[in-house]
C-alpha positions as CSV (number, residue, x, y, z in Angstrom):
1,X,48.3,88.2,60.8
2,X,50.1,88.9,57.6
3,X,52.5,92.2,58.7
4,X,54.1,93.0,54.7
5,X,56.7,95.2,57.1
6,X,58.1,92.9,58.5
7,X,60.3,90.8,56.6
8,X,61.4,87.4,57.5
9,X,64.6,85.9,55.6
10,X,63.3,82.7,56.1
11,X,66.7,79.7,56.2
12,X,64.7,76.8,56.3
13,X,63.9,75.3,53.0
14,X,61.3,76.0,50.9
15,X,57.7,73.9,51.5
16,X,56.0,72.2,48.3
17,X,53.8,73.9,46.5
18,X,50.2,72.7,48.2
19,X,48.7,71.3,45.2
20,X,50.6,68.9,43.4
21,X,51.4,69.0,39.6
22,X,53.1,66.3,38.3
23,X,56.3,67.2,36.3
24,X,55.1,65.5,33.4
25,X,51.3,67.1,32.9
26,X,49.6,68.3,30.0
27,X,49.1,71.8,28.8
28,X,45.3,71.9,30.0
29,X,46.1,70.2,33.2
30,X,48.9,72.9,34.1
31,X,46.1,75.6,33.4
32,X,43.7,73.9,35.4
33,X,45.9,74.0,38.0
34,X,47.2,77.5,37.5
35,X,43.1,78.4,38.0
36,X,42.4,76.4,41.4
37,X,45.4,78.5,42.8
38,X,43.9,81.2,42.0
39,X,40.5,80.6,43.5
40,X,42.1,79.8,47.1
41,X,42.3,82.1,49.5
42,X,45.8,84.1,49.4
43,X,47.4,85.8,52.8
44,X,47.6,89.8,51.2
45,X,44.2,89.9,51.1
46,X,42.4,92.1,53.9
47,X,39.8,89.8,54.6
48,X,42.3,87.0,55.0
49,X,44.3,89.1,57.9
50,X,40.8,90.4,59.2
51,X,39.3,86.5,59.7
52,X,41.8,84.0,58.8
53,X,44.4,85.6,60.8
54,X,47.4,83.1,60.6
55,X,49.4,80.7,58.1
56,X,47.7,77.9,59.6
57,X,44.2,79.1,59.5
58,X,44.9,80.1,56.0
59,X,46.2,76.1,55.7
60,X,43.2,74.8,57.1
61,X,41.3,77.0,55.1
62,X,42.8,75.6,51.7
63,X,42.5,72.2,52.8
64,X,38.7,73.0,53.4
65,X,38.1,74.6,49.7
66,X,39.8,71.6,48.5
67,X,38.2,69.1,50.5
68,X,34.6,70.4,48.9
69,X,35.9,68.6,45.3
70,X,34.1,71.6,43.7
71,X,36.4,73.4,41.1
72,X,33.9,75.9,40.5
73,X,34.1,77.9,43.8
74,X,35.8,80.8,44.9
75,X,36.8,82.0,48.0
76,X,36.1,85.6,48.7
77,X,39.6,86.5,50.0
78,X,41.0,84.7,46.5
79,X,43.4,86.2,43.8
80,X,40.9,85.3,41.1
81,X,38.1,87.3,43.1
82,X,40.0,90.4,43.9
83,X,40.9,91.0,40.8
84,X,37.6,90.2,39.1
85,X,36.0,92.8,41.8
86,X,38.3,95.5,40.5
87,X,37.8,95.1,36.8
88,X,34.1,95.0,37.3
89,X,34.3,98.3,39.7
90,X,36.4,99.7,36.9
91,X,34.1,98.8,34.1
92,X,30.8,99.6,36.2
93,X,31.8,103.3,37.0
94,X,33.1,104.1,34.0
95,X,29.3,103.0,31.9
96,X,27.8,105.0,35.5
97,X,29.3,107.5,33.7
98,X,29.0,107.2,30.3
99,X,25.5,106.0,30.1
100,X,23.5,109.3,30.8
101,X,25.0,111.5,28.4
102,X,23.5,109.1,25.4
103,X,20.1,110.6,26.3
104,X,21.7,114.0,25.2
105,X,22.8,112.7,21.5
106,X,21.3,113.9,18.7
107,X,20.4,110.2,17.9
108,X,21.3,107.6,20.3
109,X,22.3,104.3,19.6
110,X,20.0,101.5,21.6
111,X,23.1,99.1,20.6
112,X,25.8,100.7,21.9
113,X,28.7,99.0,22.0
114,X,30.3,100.0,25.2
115,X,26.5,99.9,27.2
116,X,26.2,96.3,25.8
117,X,29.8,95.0,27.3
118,X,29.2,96.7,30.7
119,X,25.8,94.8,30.4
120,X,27.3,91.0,29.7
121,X,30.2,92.1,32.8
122,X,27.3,93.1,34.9
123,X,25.7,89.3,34.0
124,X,28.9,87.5,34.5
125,X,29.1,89.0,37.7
126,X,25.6,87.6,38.6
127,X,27.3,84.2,37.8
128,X,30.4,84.7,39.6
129,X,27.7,86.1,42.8
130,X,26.6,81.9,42.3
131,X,30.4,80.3,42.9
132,X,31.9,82.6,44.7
133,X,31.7,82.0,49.0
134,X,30.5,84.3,51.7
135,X,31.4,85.5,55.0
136,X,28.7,84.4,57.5
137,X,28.8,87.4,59.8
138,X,27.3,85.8,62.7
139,X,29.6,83.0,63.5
140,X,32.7,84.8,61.9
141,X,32.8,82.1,59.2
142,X,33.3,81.6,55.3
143,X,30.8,79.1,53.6
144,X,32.0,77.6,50.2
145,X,28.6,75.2,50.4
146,X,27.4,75.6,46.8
147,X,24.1,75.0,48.1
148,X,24.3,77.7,51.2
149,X,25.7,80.0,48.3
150,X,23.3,79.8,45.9
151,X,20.6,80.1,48.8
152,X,22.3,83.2,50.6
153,X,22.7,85.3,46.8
154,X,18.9,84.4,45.9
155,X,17.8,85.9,49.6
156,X,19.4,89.0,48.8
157,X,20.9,90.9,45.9
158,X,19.9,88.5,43.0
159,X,17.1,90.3,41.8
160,X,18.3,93.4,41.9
161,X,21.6,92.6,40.2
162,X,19.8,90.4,37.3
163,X,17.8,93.4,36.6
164,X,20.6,95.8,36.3
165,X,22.3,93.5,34.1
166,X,19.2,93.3,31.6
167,X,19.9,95.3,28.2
168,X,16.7,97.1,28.5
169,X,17.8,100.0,26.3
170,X,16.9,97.5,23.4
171,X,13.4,98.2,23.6
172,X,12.2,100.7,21.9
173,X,8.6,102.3,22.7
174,X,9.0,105.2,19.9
175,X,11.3,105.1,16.7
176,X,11.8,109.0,16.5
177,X,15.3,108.5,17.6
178,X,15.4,113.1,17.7
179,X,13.3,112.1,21.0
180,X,15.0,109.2,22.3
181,X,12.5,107.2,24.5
182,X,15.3,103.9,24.8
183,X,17.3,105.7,26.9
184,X,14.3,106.1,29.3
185,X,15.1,102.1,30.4
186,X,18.9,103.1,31.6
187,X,17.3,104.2,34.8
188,X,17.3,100.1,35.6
189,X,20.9,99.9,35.9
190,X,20.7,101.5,38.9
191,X,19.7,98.8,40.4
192,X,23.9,97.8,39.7
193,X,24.8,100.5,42.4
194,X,23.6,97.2,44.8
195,X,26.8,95.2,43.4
196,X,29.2,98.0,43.1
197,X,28.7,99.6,46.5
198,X,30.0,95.8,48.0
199,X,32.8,95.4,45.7
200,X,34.5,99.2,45.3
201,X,34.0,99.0,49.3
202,X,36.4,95.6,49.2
203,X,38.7,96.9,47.1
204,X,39.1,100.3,49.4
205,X,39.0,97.7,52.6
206,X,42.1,96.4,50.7
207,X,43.6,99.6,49.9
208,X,44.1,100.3,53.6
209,X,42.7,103.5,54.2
210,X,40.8,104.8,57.2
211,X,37.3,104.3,57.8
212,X,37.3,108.6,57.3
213,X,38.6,108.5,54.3
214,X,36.8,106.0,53.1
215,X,33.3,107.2,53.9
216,X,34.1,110.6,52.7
217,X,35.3,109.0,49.0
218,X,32.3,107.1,48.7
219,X,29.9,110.6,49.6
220,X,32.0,112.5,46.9
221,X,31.3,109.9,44.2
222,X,27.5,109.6,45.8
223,X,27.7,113.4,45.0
224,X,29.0,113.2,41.9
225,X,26.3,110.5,40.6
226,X,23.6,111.8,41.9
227,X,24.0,115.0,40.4
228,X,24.8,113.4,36.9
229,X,21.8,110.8,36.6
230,X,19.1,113.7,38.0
231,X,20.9,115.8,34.9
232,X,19.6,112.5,32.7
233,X,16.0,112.6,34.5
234,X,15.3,116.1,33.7
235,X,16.3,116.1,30.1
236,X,14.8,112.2,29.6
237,X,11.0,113.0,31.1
238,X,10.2,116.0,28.6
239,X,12.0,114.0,25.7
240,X,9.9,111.1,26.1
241,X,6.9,113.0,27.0
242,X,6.7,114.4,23.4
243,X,6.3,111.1,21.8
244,X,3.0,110.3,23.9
245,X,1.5,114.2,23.6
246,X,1.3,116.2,20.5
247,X,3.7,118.8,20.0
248,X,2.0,122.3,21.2
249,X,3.2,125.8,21.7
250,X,3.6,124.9,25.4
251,X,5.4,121.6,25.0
252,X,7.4,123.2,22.2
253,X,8.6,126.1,24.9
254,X,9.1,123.6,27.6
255,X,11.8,121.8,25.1
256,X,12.8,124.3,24.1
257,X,13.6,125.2,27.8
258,X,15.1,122.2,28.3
259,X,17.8,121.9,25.0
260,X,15.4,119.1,24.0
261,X,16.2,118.4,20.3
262,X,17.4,121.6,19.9
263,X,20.5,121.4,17.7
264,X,22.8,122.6,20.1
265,X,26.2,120.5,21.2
266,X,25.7,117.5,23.8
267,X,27.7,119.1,26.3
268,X,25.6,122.5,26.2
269,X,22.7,120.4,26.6
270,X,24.0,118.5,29.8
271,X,25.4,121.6,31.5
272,X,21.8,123.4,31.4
273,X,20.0,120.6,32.9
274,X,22.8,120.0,35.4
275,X,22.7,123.8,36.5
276,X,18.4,123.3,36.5
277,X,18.9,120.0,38.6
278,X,21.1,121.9,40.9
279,X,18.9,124.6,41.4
280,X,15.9,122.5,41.9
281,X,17.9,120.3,45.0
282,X,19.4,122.8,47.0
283,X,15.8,124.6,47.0
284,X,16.6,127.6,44.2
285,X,14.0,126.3,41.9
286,X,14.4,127.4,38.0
287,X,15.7,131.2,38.0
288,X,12.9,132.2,35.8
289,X,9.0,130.7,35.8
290,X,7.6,128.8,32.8
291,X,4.9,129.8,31.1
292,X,1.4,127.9,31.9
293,X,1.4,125.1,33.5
294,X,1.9,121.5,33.4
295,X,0.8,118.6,35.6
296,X,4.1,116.3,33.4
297,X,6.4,119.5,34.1
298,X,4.8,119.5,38.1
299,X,5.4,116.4,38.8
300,X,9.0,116.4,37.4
301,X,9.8,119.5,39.4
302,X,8.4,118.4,42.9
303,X,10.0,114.8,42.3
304,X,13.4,116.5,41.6
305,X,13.1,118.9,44.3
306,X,12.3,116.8,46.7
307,X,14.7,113.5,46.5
308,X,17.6,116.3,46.2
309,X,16.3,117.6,49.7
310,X,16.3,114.1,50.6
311,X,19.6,113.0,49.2
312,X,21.4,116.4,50.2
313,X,20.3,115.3,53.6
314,X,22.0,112.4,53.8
315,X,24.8,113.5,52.4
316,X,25.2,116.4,54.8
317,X,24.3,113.8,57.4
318,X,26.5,111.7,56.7
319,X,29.7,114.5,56.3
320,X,28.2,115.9,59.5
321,X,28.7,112.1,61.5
322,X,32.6,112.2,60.1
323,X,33.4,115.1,61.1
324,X,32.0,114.4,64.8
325,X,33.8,111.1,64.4
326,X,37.3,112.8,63.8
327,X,36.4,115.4,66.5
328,X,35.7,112.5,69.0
329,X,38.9,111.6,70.5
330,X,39.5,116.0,71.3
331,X,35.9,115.5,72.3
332,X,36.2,113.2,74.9
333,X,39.9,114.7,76.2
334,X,38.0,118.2,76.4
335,X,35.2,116.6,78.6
336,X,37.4,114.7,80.8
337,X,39.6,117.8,80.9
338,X,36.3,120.0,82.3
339,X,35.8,117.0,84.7
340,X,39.8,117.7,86.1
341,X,38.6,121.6,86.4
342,X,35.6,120.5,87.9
343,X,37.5,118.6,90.6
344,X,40.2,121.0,91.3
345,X,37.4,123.7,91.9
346,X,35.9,121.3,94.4
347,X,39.4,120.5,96.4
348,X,39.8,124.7,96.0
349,X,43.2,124.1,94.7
350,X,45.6,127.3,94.6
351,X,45.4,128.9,90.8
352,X,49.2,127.8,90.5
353,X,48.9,124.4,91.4
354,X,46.0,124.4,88.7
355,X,48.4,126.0,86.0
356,X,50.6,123.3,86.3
357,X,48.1,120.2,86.2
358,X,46.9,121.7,83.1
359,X,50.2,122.4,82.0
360,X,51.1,118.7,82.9
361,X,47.6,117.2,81.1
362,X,48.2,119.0,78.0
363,X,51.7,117.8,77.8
364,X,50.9,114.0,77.9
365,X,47.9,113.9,76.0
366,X,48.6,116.7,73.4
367,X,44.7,117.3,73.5
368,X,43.5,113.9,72.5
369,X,42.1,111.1,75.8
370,X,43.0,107.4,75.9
371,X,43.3,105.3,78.8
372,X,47.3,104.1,78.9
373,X,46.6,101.6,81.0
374,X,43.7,100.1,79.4
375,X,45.6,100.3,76.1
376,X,48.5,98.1,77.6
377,X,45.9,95.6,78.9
378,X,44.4,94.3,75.8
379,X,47.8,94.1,73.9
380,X,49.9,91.1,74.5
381,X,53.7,91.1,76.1
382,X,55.4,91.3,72.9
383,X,53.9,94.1,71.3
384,X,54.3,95.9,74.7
385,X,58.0,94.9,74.2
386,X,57.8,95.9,70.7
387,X,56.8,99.8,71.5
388,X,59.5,99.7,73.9
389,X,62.1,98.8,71.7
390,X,60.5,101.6,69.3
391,X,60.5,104.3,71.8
392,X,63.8,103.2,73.9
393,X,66.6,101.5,71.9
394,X,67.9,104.9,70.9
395,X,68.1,105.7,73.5
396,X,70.3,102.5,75.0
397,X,72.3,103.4,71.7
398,X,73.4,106.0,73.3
399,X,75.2,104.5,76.6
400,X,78.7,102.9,76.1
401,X,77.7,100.6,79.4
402,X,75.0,98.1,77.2
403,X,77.1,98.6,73.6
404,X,78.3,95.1,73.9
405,X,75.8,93.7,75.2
406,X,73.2,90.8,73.3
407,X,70.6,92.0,71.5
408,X,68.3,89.6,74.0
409,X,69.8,91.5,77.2
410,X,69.3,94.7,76.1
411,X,65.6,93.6,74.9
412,X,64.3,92.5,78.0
413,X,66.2,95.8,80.0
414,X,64.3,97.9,77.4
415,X,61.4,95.9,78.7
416,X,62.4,96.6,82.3
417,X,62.1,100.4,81.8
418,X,59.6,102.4,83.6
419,X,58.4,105.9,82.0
420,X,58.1,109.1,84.4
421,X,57.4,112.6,84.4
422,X,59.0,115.0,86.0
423,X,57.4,118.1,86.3
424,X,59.5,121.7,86.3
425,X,61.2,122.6,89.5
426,X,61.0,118.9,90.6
427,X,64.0,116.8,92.2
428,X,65.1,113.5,90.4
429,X,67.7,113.0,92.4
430,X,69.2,114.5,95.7
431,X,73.3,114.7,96.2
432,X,74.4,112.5,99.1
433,X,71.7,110.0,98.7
434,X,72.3,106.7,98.4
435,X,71.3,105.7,94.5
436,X,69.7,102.6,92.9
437,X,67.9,103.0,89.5
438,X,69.9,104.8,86.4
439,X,67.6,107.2,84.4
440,X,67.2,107.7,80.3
441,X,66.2,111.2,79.2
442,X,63.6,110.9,76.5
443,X,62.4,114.5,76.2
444,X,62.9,117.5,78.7
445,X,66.0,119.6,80.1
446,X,67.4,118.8,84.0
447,X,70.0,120.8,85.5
448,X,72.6,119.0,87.2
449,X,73.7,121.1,91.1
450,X,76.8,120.3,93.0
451,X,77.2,120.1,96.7
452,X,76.5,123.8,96.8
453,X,73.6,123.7,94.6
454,X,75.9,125.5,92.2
455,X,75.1,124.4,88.3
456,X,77.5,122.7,86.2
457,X,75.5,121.1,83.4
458,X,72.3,120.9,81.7
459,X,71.0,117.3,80.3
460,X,68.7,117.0,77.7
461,X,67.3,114.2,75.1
462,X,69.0,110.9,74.6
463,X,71.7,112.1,77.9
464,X,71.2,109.5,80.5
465,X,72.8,109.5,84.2
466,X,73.0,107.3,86.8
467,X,74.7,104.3,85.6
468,X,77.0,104.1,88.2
469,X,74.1,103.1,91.1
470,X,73.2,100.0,88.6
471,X,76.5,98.8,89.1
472,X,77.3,99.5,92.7
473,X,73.7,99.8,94.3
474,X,73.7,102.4,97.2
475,X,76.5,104.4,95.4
476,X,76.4,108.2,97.0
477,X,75.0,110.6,94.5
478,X,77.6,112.9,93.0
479,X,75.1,115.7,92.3
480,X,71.4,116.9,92.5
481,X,69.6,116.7,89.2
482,X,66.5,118.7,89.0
483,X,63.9,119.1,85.7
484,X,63.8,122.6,84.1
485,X,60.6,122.0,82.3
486,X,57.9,119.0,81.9
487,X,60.5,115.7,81.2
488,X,60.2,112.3,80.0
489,X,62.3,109.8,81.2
490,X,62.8,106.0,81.6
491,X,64.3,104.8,84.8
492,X,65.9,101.5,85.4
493,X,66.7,99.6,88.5
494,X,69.7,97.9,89.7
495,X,67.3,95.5,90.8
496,X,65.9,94.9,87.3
497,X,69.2,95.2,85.8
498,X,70.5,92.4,88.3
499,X,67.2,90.2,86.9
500,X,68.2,91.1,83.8
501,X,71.8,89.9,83.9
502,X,70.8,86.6,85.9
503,X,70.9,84.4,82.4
504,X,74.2,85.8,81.7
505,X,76.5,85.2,84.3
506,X,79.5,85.8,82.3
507,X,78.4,89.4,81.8
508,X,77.5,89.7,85.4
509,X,81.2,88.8,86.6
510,X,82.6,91.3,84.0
511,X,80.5,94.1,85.0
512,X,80.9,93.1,88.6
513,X,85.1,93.2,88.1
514,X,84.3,97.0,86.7
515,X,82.7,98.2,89.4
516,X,85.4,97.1,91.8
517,X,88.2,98.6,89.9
518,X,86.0,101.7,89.9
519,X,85.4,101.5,93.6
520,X,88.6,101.3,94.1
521,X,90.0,104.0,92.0
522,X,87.1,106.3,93.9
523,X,88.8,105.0,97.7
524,X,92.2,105.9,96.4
525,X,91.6,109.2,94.3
């Protein structure tokens, strides 16, 4: 739909603005307005070049929004919505990350600052999940209903969202703030992992990258979280446990294990639980047993142990299916390639012909399959024309024949071009023979023979030949052209060059004059 490389320098004037503002309108009025823009639906958005698709779907779209009389609502593929998405991404990761280490202060504060903002973004988003439309998978269709909103975000992340966004830490079980039993309540805003999966995922979607890289960003950060909130459980459980049990030799020595309370800087603290977590998930266990034993400390181990065998699963999983996903296209070449060997065992080909099939397959599919001709079928005539103009006006460049020529005519002869491969030791064309198609060397080397096979030239990318059999169809070759290795080139017709030249008669009678003088300066030399 919306192609930012291509730029149109657009002659025609300027459309109005699609909602009016008259000139003379008050300051709130022009903010109004300034808002409702930015709740509509805008054409550099992904979603709107995914499912809109055109200026006049994105017309109609408006025209829908405003048609609802509902000020309130945003579309999903709106300015306003983007940019709300990536301020509350921003905001969200950053209290992900800061919101674990407070269980590690000496003295936490339950009214942190920081926790309490990323607690009111998280509830503004839950209001902005109420106005803001949806895509309806199914029929491939936005709904701005209020109604159908509001019913659609109840059904499915609205509970988990409004508890993420409740400041739990407030409560306070136990006042001993040396064993901080607050913090054991920022486990809940987990639950905001819902919302910020959706939204970072949008703003990657919009980002453009490929479905690779995307899915292994989001495992890295997975990775990264995982690791940094397990650090949080591990130090949190023994910390809270002491304000329920009284304080022994062997809770005192599991504590003390642990850096609970034990003077030493936050970041020493995190680092040993994150090296005890790690060793508990990938199977380790702690590198030296506690002493007695603990049904609390028990629990807390299996628990760990076994959602990081769980999690590292998925993770490895999940790596595992990119990885076969990147490998698929020289996948599927490699097992069409054993069917080819398969097939040439069958027919008992000779080991020579064989080399030079392989040698021939490798060359146009440089170890990745697709299917050319299904490719071609399910794009339309003018990107078709578009990757010939890509691959052959170079090429065209390069013959002083079609310099002059319209940019039309020599579009629809690129179009006209037919690719072949030659393969080494093959004839193109034979001296003597009567020619009728003029050839473009793409990539390759040919060997041009006289009457006496004797060589007299090499050609090689960007040369071309044959123009004169274009112009006077049935000419006599002058020589015998023959490839040296595996070549590329696009041959045209002097019947598609006649097809070609039949909207420009003018053209036609000046090339026709040139090939007569030529003709006759061959009879007479």
């Amino acid at each position: 739909m919306f192609d930012s490389s291509l730029k149109h320098a657009c002659m025609l004037p300027k459309p109005p603005h699609y909602l009016n503002l008259y000139p003379t309108a008050g300051f709130l009025k022009r903010q109004i307005y300034k808002y409702r823009n930015l709740t509509l639906p805008v054409e550099w958005h992904h979603g709107s070049a995914q499912f809109i698709r055109s200026q006049m779907a994105l017309r109609l779209e408006w025209d829908r929004q405003v048609a609802l009389n509902n000020w309130l609502i945003w579309h999903p593929y709106s300015t306003i919505k983007f940019y709300w998405d990536f301020y509350f991404v921003l905001i969200t990761f950053a209290a992900m990350g800061y919101m674990p280490m407070q269980v590690f202060h000496g003295c936490p504060d339950p009214y942190d600052y920081f926790i309490l903002y990323a607690d009111a973004i998280a509830f503004i988003n839950v209001i902005i999940c109420f106005i803001t439309g949806y895509l309806d998978e199914g029929h491939k269709k936005i709904i701005l209903e209020p109604k159908l909103i509001i019913k659609q975000y109840l059904k499915t992340n609205f509970i988990f969202d409004l508890i993420g966004c409740l400041p739990l830490q407030m409560i306070q079980p136990f006042h001993d703030c040396r064993y901080p039993s607050h913090t054991i309540f920022l486990i809940f805003k987990l639950f905001r992992l819902v919302a910020l999966d959706y939204q970072s995922v949008n703003l990657l979607n919009q980002l453009g990258l490929s479905y690779i890289t995307k899915e292994f960003l989001s495992v890295v950060v997975q990775i990264v979280m995982f690791f940094h909130w397990m650090a949080y459980i591990h130090y949190q459980m023994p910390a809270f446990c002491v304000n329920l049990y009284a304080m022994d030799d062997y809770l005192q020595r599991w504590m003390n294990r642990f850096a609970v309370n034990t003077g030493i800087p936050m970041f020493q603290k995190y680092t040993i639980n994150l090296f005890y977590v790690c060793s508990l998930c990938v199977g380790a266990g702690y590198y030296t047993p506690l002493e007695g034993h603990s049904l609390l400390r028990m629990i807390q181990t299996t628990a760990i142990s076994l959602t990081g065998l769980i999690f590292l699963t998925y993770a490895f999983m999940k790596l595992l299916r990119l990885t076969m996903y990147q490998q698929f296209e020289v996948n599927v070449f490699y097992g069409r390639y054993k069917e080819l060997r398969d097939y040439m065992n069958l027919k008992k080909l000779p080991t020579c012909l064989q080399r030079k099939i392989d040698h021939f397959i490798n060359y146009k599919y440089n170890g990745h399959y697709f299917n050319e001709r299904h490719i071609l079928d399910t794009i339309n005539e003018q990107i078709k024309q578009d990757i010939n103009m890509y691959s052959c006006k170079t090429l065209m460049d390069n013959v002083p024949l079609f310099r002059d020529m319209p940019v039309a005519l020599i579009n629809s002869m690129i179009f006209s071009l037919k690719r072949k491969f030659y393969m080494p030791g093959q004839m193109v064309v034979k001296y003597g023979q009567p020619g009728r198609s003029f050839y473009l060397i793409s990539s390759g080397t040919l060997t041009v023979l006289d009457s006496k096979d004797k060589e007299m030239a090499h050609l090689r990318d960007g040369s071309y030949f044959g123009e004169g059999a274009i112009l006077r169809p049935g000419i006599l070759r002058k020589a015998t052209i023959i490839a040296l290795e595996i070549t590329e080139i696009y041959k045209f017709t002097a019947e598609d060059f006649q097809e070609c030249l039949r909207p420009y008669p003018h053209y036609k009678k000046q090339l026709e004059e040139t090939a007569a003088r030529a003709a006759a300066r061959s009879q007479s030399s």
